[in-house]
N, C-alpha and C positions, 0 to 999 in steps of 0.2 A: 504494500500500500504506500502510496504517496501523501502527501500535507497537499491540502486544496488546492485545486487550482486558483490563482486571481490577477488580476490587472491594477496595478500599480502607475499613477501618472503621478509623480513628483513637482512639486512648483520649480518654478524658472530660479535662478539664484536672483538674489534678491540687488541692488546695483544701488538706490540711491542716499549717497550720502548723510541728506537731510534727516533720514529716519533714525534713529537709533535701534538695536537688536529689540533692543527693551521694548520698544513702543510697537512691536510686530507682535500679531495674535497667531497661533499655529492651530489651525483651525483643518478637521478631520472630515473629510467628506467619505462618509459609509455608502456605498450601494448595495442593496437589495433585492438581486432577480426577480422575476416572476418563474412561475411553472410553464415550461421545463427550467431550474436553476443551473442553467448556463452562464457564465458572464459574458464568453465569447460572444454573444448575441448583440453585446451590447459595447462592444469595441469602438465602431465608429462614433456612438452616445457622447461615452465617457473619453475619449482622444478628441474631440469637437468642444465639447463643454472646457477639456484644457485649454485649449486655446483660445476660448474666448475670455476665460478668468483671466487669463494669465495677459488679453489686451485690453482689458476694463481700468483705467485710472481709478475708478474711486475704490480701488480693491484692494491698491498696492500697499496699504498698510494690515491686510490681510495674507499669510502664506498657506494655500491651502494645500492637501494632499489629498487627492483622490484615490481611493480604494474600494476596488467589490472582488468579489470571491465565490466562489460554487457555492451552489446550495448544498446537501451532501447526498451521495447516492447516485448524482446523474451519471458521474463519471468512472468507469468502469475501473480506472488504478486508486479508488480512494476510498475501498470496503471490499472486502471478502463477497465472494458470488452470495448473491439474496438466494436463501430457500422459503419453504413453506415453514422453517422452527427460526430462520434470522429471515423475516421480512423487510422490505425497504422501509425507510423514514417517515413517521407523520408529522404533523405542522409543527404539535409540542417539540419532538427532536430536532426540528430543523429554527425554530426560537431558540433554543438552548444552546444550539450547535453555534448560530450567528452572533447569539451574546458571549461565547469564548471566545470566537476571533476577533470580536471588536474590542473586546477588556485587553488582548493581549499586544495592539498596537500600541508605540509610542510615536513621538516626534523622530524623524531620520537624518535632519541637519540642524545646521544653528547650534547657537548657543544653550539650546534648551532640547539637544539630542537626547532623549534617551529617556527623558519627562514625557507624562500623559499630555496630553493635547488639550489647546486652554479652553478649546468648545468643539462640539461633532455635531457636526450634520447629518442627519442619515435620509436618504433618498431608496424610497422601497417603490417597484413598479409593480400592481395588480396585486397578487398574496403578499409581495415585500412592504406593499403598503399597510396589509394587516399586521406583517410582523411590526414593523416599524413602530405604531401604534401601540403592538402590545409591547415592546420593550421600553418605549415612552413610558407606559402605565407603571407595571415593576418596578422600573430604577425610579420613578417619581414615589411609588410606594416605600420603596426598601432599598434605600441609598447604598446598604450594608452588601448587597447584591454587588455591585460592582462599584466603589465611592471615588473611582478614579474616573471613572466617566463623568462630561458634566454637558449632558443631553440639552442642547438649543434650540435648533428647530429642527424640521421634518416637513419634506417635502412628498408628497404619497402621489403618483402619477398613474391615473386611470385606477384606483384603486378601488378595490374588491372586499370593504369593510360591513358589509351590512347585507345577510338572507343570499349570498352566490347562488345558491341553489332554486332561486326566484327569474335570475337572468336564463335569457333563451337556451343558452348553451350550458348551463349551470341546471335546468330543467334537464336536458337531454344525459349529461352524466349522471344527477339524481339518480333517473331514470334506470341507469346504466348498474350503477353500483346496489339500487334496490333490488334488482334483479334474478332472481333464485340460481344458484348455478353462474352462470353469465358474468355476474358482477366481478365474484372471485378468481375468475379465469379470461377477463377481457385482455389480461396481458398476453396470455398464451396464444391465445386466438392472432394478435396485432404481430407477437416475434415469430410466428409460425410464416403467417403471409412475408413479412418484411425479410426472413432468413432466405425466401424464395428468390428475391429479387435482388440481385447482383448489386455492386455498390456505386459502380459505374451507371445503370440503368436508374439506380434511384437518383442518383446526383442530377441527374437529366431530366428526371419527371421533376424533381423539384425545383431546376435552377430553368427550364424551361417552360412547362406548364404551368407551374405556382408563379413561376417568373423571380423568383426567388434573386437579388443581388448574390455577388459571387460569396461576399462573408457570412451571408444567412444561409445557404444551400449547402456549402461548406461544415457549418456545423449541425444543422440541422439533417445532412447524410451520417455523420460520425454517432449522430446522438439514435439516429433509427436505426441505426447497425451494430451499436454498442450491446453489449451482453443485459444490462439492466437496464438501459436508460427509461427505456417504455416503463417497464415495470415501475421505476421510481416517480413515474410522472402521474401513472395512472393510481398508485396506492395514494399517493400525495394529494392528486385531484380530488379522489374520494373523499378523504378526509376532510378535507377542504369544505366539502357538500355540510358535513357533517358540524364542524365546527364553526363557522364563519355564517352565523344566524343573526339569533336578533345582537345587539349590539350592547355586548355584556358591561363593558366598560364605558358604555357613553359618559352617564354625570360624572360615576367616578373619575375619570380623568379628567375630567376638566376642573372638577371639584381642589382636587389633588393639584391643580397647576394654581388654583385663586388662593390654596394656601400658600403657595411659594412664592406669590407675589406679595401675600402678606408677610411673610419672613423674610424679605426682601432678599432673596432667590431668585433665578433664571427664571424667568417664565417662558417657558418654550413657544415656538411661533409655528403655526402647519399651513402649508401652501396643499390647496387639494384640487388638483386639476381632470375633471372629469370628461371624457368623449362625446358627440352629441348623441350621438348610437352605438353603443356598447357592447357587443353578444352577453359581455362577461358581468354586466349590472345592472339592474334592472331598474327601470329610467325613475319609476312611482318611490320607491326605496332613495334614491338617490337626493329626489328633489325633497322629501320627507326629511334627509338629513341636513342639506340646505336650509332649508327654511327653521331646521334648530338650530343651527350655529352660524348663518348671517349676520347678526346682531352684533357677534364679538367678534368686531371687524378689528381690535386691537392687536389680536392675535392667530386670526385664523380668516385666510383669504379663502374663499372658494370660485371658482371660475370654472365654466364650460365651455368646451370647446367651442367656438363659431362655426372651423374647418370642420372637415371628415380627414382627421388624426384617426386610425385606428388603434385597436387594444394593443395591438403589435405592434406599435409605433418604431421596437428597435430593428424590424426588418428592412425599413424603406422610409422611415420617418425622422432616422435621427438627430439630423440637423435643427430641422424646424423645433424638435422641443428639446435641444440641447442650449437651441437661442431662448427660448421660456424659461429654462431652468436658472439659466446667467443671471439673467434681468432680477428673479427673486431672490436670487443670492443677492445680488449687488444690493437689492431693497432691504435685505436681510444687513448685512454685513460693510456695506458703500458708504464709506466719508464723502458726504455731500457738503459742498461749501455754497 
């Protein structure tokens, strides 16, 4: 077995003068996959969003590091073959799993190498938006969980926090996983066909029919040909169905964040950017959460897409919401003068 796969974008070295070390914030930008928990998906995302941090003036007394990393399971060298007595990962495992690689980062240059980082961002896309959310909760509950971390905001892209199993496609694996027989065996059924299909022929129906770009076909052939990966996606999925109902933690966290503004604590900030047609959330649910948390516009922006962004946005969309994500850092984090 191997240690996670992940994608690392380091800030630019830092150049002017005027600033002192002292007066830079080393500030931690976490990513989040969605399901399948591949990063590679999201290469162009996160190398596009560097660069535009990295030409934002009002940032420059910010040094940010960007980091995401697999979710666990997808990847066939980072766990023992799944059986039916060691099954792949549920949501809880994969929370848990992403709150130890995030406790175990530090700062990598500067004068303050090898220190926890002075605030983290965490950016989760569709389920990473539910993780994201539940690890806000925890660590705002039980500091003692990880008290090096010091959680700011959160930004949840297309996210999948409320009844998944309500959205069209969220109906359709319901369906999938209630299913006597079937449910339990839908992986076998998908590695049976996909082992048929040579890797070269799949590369082609996906990077020519689906029209798939060369870096989404690329992993997406690797991940349909992998020994688990289905299996890790679809045990995940389910669960998915299963947990991510009604919305366990609504007041509590917000509850939890009005105390920490009364102890004169971080009050974290959430950007929640939702699609105008979703498969993956179902639109009645969504505006229901809207209309509960518009009001605390001090801390929590909500925005729907105008465009048709889809759920997928990392296969053919990155740019456009790597230019979205800038803009809310910069509002987040931007010395405006």
């Amino acid at each position: 077995m191997t240690s996670p796969h992940f994608l690392a974008y380091p800030p630019k070295p830092f150049v002017d003068d005027r600033v002192h070390e002292s007066q830079i914030r080393n500030i931690l930008i976490f990513f989040i996959p969605g399901n399948p928990g591949l990063v590679d998906y999201y290469e162009p995302f996160l190398s596009a969003l560097r660069g535009l941090l990295d030409e934002t003036a009002s940032l420059q007394h910010a040094r940010f590091q960007i980091y995401g990393q697999d979710l666990a399971g997808f990847r066939d060298d980072d766990h023992e073959p799944f059986t039916q007595q060691r099954k792949p990962h549920d949501l809880e495992y994969q929370i848990q799993h992403t709150l130890t690689a995030l406790s175990q980062l530090r700062v990598e240059s500067g004068s303050r190498k090898g220190f926890p980082y002075d605030e983290v961002l965490l950016v989760g896309h569709s389920v990473g938006a539910y993780m994201t959310l539940e690890l806000f909760h925890r660590l705002l509950r039980n500091q003692d969980l990880a008290p090096q971390l010091n959680l700011t905001s959160g930004i949840l892209l297309f996210p999948t926090i409320h009844h998944i199993s309500s959205s069209s496609n969220g109906q359709k694996l319901d369906l999938l996983r209630r299913t006597p027989v079937l449910g339990d065996n839908a992986y076998r059924v998908a590695q049976t066909f996909l082992h048929l299909v040579p890797q070269s022929a799949l590369h082609w129906i996906v990077s020519k029919v689906l029209r798939f770009p060369a870096h989404a076909a690329g992993v997406t052939t690797r991940w349909l040909k992998s020994r688990d990966g289905v299996w890790q996606t679809l045990h995940m999925g389910m669960d998915e169905m299963k947990v991510i109902g009604e919305d366990s933690w609504d007041e509590e966290l917000w509850e939890i964040a009005h105390d920490a503004k009364a102890h004169d604590k971080v009050v974290p900030k959430f950007f929640f950017f939702f699609g105008r047609n979703d498969d993956w959330v179902a639109s009645h649910y969504r505006d229901e959460f809207i209309r509960k948390r518009e009001k605390q516009t001090d801390r929590t922006k909500l925005i729907v897409d105008e465009g048709n962004i889809p759920h997928a946005f990392c296969i053919k969309d990155s740019e456009v919401v790597a230019e979205k994500v800038s803009t809310w850092i910069n509002q987040i984090y931007g010395v405006h003068v």
